[in-house]
N, C-alpha and C positions, 0 to 999 in steps of 0.2 A: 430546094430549101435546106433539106440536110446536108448536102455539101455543104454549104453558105455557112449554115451552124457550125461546122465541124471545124471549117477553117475559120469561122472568126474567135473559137472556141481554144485552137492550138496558137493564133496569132495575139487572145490576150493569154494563155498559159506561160507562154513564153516572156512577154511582158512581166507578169506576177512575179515570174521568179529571176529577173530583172530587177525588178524595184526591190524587192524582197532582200534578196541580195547585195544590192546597194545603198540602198536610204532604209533597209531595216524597218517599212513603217507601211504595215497591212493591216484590213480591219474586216474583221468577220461580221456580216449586218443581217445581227436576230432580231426583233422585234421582243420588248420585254416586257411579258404580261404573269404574274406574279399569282401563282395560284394554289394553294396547299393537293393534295393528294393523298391519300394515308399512308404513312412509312411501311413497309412491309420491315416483317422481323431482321431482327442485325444481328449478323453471322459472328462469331465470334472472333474470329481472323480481322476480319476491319472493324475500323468505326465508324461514325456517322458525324456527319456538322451540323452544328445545331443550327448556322447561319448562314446566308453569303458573305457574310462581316468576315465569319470565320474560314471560311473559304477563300477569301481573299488575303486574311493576314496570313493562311498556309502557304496560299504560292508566294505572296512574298518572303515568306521567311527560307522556302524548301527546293525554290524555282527559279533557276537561271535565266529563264524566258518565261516570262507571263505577260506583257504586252504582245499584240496581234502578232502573229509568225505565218509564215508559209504552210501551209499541211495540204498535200497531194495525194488523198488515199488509193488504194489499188484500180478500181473505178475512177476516179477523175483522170488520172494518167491517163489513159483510154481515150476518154471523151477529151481531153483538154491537147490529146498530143506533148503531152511535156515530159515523156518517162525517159528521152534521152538524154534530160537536162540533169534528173536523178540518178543520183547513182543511189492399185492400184494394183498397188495399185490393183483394182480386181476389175478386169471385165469379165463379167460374167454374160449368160444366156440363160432365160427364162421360158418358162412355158405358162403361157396363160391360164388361170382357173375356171373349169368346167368341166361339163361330162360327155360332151364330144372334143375328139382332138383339134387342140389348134396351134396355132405357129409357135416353132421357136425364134427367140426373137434373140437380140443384144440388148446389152444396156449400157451405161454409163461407166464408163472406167475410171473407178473410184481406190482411194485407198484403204478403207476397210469395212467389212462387210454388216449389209446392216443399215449401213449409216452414209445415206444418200447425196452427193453432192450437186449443187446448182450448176444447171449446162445453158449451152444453148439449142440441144436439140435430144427430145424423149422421146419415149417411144414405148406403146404399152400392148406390142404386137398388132395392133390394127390400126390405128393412126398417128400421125407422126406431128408431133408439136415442136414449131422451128421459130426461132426469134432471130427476125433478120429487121438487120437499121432499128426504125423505132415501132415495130408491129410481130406481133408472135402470130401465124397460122395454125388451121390445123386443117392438116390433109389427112384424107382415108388413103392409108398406105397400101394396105393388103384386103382384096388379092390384088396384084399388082395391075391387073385388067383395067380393074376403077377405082386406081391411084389421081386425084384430084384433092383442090383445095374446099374447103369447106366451108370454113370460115378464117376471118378475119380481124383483129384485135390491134387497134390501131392508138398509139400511147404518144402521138404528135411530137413534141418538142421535150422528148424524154430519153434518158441516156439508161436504157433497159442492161442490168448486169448476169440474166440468166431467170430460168426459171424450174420449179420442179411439177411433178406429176405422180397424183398421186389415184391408180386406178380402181382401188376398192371403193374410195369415196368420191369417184369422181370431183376431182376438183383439179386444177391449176394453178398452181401460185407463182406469180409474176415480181421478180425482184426490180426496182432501178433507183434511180437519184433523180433529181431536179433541179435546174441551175438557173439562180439569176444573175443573169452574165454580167460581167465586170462594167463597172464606168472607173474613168480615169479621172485624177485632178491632179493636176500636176500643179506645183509650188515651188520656189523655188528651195531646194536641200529638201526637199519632202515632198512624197505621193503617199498616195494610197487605195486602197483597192475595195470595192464592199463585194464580199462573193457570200449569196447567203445558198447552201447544199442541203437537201433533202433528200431521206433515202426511207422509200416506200418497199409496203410487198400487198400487193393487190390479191384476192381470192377469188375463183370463179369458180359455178358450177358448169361442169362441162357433158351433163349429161345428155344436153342435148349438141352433139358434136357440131351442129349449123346452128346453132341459136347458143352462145357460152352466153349464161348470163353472169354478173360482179353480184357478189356477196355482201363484202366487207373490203376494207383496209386499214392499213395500220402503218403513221407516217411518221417519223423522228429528225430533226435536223440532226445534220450530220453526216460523213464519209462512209459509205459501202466497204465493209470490209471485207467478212466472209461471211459462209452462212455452210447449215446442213439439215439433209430431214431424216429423220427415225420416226418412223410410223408415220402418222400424221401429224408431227410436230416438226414447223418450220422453227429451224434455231438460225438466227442472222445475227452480226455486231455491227454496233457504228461507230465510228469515233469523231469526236469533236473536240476541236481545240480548245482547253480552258485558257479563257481570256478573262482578262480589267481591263477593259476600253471605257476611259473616261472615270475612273473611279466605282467601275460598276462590272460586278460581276456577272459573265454570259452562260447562265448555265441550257442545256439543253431541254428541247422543248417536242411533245408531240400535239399531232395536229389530227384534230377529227372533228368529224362534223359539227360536234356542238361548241367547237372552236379551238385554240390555243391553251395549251393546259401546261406551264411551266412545272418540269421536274425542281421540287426543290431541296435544298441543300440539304434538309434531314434525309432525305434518301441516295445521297450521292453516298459511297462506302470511300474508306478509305485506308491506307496502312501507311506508317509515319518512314518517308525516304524524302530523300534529295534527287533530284534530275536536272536535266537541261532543260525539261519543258514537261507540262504534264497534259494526258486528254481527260475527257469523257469516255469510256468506254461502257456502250451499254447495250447488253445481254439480253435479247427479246425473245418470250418464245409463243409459238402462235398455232393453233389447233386449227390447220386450213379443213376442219372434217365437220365442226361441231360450232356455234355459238359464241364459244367460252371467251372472253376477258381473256386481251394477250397479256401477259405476265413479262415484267422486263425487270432489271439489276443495273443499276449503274455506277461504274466504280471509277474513280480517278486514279489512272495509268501513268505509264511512260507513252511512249507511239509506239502502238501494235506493228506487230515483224508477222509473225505466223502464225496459222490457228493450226492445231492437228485436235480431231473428235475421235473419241470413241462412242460406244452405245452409253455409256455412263459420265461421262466427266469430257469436257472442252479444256484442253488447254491453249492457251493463249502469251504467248513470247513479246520480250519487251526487251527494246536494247538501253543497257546500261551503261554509263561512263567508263570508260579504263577495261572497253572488250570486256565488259560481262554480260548477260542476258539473263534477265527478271525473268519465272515461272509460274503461274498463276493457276491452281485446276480448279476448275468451276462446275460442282455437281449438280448436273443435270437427270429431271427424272418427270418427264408431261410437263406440266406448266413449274416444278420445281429448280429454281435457279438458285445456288447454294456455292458463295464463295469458300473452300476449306481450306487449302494449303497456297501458301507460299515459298519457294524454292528461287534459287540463282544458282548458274555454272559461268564458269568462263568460258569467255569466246563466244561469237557468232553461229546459231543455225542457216542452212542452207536455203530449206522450204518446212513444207508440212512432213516430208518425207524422212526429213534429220531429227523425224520426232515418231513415239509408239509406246503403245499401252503393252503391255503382258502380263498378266495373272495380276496383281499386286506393285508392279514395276514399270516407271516411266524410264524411256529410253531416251539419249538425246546425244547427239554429233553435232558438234563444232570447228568453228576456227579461231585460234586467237591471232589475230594479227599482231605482231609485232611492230614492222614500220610494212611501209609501199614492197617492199622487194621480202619482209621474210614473213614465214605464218606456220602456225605448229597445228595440227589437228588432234581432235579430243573425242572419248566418247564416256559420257557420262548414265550410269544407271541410279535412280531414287527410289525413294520412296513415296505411299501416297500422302505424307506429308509435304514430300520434296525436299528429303534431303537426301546428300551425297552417299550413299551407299559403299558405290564402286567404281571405277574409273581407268582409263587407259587415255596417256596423253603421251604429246610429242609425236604422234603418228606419222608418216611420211613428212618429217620437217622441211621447212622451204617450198611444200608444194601446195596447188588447191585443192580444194577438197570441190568434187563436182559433183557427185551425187551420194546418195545412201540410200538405203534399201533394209530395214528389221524384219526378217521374217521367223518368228517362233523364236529358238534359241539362235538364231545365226543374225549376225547383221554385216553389210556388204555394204564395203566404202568405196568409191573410185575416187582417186588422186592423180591430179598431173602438175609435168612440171616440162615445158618445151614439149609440150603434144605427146608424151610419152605417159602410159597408163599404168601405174599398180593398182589391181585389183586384189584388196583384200576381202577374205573371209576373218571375222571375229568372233568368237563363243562369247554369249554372253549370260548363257547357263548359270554359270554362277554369277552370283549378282557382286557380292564385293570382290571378286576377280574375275572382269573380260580378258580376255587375252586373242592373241592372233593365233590362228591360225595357219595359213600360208597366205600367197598373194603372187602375184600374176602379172608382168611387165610388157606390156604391148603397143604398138603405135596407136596416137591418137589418145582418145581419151571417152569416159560414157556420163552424158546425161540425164539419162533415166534408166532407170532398173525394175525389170516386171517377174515375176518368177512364172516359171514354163512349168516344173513339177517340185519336189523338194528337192531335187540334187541340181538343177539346171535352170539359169539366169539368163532373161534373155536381158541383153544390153543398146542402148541408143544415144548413138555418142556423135564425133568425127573423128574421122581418120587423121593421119600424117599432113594429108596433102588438106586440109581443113570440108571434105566432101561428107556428108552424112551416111555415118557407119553401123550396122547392124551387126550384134554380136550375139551368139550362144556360149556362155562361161559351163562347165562342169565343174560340181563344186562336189563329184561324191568322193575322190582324195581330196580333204579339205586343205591338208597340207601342201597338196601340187593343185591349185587348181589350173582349169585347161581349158584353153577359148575352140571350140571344136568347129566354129563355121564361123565365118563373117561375110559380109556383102557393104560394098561401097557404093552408092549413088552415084554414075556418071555423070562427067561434066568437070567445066571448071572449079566451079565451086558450088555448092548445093547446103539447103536448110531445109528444115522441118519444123515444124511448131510444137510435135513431139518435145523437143530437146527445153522447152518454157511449157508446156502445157501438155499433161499427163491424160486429158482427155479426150483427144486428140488420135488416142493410141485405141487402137483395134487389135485386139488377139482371142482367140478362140481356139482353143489347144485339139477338142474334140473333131476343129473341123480343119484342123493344120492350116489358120487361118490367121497370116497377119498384116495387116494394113496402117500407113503412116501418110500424113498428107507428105510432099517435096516439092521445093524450087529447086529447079534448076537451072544454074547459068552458062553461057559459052560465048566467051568472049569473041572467039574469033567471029562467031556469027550474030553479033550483038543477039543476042536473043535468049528467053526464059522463055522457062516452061515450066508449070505450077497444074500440080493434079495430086493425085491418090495413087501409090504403089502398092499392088496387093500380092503380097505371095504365099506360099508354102511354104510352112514351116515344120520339120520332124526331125529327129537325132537321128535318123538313118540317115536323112538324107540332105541335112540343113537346109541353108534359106535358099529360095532357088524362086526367082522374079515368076510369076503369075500374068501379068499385065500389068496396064495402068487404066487409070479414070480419069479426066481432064473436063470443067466444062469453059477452056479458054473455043472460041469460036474459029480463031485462024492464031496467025503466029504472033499475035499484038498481044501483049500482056494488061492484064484490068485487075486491078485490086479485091475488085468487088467477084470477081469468079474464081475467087480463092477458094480451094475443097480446103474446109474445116474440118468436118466431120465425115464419118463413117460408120453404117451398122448395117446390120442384115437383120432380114423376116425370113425365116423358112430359106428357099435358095434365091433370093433378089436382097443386090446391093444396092444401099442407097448412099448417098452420097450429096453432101450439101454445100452450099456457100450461100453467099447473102443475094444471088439471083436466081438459084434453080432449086432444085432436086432431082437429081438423075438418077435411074432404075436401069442398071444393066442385073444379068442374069451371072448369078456367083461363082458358078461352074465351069464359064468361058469368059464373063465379062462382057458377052453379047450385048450391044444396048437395047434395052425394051421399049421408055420415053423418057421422057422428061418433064418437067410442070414448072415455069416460068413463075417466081415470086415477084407481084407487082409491088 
């Protein structure tokens, strides 16, 4: 049945953006039920409408696109298959609270501390919660003896985008969307499409690990963007296309039990700009621990690009006409959702990564494209108003900018241009003068950057030959820096998930421990091989292969026995994809079992 969904789900995605594309004529289908709600207080930064009336003469007046359009949020891609049609990071290890000793564990390889991001698989040293297809488990992990499933949470015809964990309140909070899939009519010089998208986060007490029971929920039309938890406050956005279909404003709408409760235009925020199209963007935040009334913000946007969180303020990237990018920081404090600054840089950000808080100072790297063949990279410091401070442009011109990395006062660009890498170092100590450092010319090029101590970066890129390449940079002459080890994945050509997904990524410096899922292919032997590389990592001695994990059965390759994830408990490795969990032992990679996900 999920096969069957999936592909009928990528065979009308593709269609949407089809018609979308050529007859220009899609229709988002809410149902509109009209209902007040009490305005919460208006930030001083935006306004409010007093109307849909007035809502509607805005996009006309401010809005290149306000009849139905296409919108693919990060989550539908996925589920719909159409992301080809478009065009921390801290892992840490924990020790559980108590008065006898227990495991250390891993956790989620995040980008800044604190501040929790949605996975698909947690882990609070003793049981492991996995969300695979459309059901999250929970296995008792450790001791590894009696590692089995416990329970099971079953969300049918639901496109699940992660979930978090949160162990002192026992609870689970289950993120996803809901789709009612497309019907066609075809006319002639005209179609159209009715796609109506919901994006839920379910709460459960999970104190009884075989009996989870549901709490509450808390459900918003609209696109999955991103989300993060600090304590026990889940912060998630959605975005929703603002539309006039038929003369009538579509504003966005939550659903609970005692029914449909349209958000209305006194509460939509707003700040007076011109776009190509504008959404809904709205701000939820939700105490999976306690009771409380979820608290949400919604503001009318550009289309959301990036999120990067701190403990205190969300910001959220919006791309602008003419390569610029909108700024938005939105203070956050428990259920306090607080639009204050407004800020624009030019150029394009990368991901969450080409973005960082420090003391008083938001950080951001871009790219401005000029046409298809040239592009200038930028790196911009503000302030918590968000404005221009300081600034360093024109950086390796002509080339890409592939990843970035802020850590403290350094921030760490990589740039290529024909598979060839500068790696710079930047100060950005001072704030109205960054400046370079030195920088570092190497084959291939890095897309993710983790730091190993403060003088040493480790790098995950590809090589020359396009094979997935691990690197150790030394950054303590900032002025020379020096790539002291590198390791290239055999084969003809090889990928990782690493290199698009930062969570993905397993390091543990205390246990000279690092792990990356990889494919790998060889032509000559028609054949892939897709598992888990785990090795040893130290500056004496660099990367040097450990083994691997695999849970392919024989030489046929399956999608579905893709190693995702990676963590340890104490000295057992687990390892996950969307059929198993396998338990080998950390020290050899012995295998101990495995637990078959039905």
């Amino acid at each position: 049945m999920q096969r069957e969904i999936k592909k009928r789900a990528g065979l009308y995605g593709a269609a949407a953006v089809l018609l979308a594309l050529v007859l220009g004529s899609m229709f988002y289908s809410v149902s509109i039920i009209p209902q007040q709600i009490q305005s919460p207080p208006q930030p001083s930064l935006f306004k409010t409408f007093s109307s849909a009336e007035e809502i509607k003469s805005y996009l006309t007046a401010n809005s290149r696109t306000y009849a139905p359009f296409l919108f693919v949020g990060p989550a539908d891609a996925n589920f719909g298959q159409v992301r080809t049609m478009m065009e921390s990071s801290q892992n840490s290890f924990a020790t559980a609270p108590g008065l006898t000793q227990e495991p250390t564990y891993s956790t989620t390889n995040i980008q800044v501390s604190g501040v929790d991001e949605a996975d698909i698989v947690k882990t609070d040293g003793k049981y492991l919660y996995v969300m695979s297809g459309t059901n999250v488990f929970i296995l008792k992990a450790y001791p590894s003896e009696e590692a089995e499933i416990v329970s099971k949470i079953a969300f049918n015809d639901t496109n699940l985008v992660g979930i978090f964990v949160s162990g002192s309140s026992n609870r689970l909070a289950v993120l996803g969307s809901k789709y009612k899939f497309p019907e066609f009519y075809f006319r002639q010089f005209a179609g159209s499409v009715i796609v109506d998208v919901k994006t839920f986060l379910n709460v459960y007490d999970i104190s009884n690990k075989s009996a989870p029971s549901f709490l509450t929920n808390f459900t918003i039309t609209g696109s999955y963007f991103s989300s993060r938890m600090i304590g026990d406050y889940v912060y998630f956005v959605v975005s929703q296309p603002a539309y006039i279909i038929l003369e009538t404003v579509i504003l966005p709408k939550i659903i609970t039990n005692d029914g449909i409760k349209e958000i209305p235009a006194s509460e939509v925020f707003y700040s007076e700009a011109s776009d190509n199209y504008f959404m809904y963007t709205t701000v939820v935040a939700m105490n999976i621990a306690t009771a409380e009334e979820p608290a949400y913000k919604t503001l009318m946007l550009g289309g959301t690009s990036s999120m990067y969180v701190s403990p205190n303020n969300i910001y959220i990237t919006f791309p602008e006409p003419y390569e610029k990018t909108a700024v938005y920081r939105i203070r956050i404090e428990n259920s306090t959702i607080s639009p204050e600054a407004k800020g624009k840089v030019p150029g394009r950000e990368l991901n969450q990564f080409s973005m960082d808080e420090y003391g008083d100072h938001f950080r951001i790297a871009t790219t401005t494209r000029i046409n298809w063949a040239a592009a200038s990279n930028n790196l911009y410091i503000l302030n918590m108003n968000l404005s221009i401070l300081g600034k360093l442009e024109n950086i390796a011109p002509n080339e890409n900018l592939d990843s970035a990395r802020f850590i403290g006062n350094r921030c760490y660009l990589s740039t290529s241009v024909i598979r060839i890498d500068p790696f710079f170092v930047i100060d950005v100590e001072n704030a109205t003068k960054p400046k370079i450092l030195g920088y570092l010319k190497i084959p291939g090029f890095m897309r993710y950057l983790h730091p190993y101590d403060e003088n040493h970066i480790i790098g995950v890129g590809r090589d020359e030959n396009n094979s997935v390449k691990i690197s150790i940079f030394d950054v303590t002459n900032v002025s020379a820096p020096i790539e002291i080890d590198m390791y290239s994945v055999p084969g003809d050509w090889s990928d990782s998930t690493v290199l698009t997904d930062h969570k993905a990524f397993l390091f543990e410096k205390s246990r000279d421990l690092l792990a990356i899922p990889v494919s790998a292919y060889y032509w000559d032997k028609y054949w892939q091989w897709q598992g888990l590389y785990v090795f040893n990592i130290t500056l004496s001695n660099g990367i040097v292969l450990r083994g691997n994990v695999t849970h392919l059965e024989d030489t046929a390759y399956y999608w579905n026995c893709q190693v995702k994830r990676a963590l340890y408990i104490d000295n057992v490795l687990y390892t996950v994809s969307d059929i198993k969990v396998k338990l080998n032992r950390l020290e050899d990679l012995a295998f101990i079992k495995e637990i078959l996900l039905p």
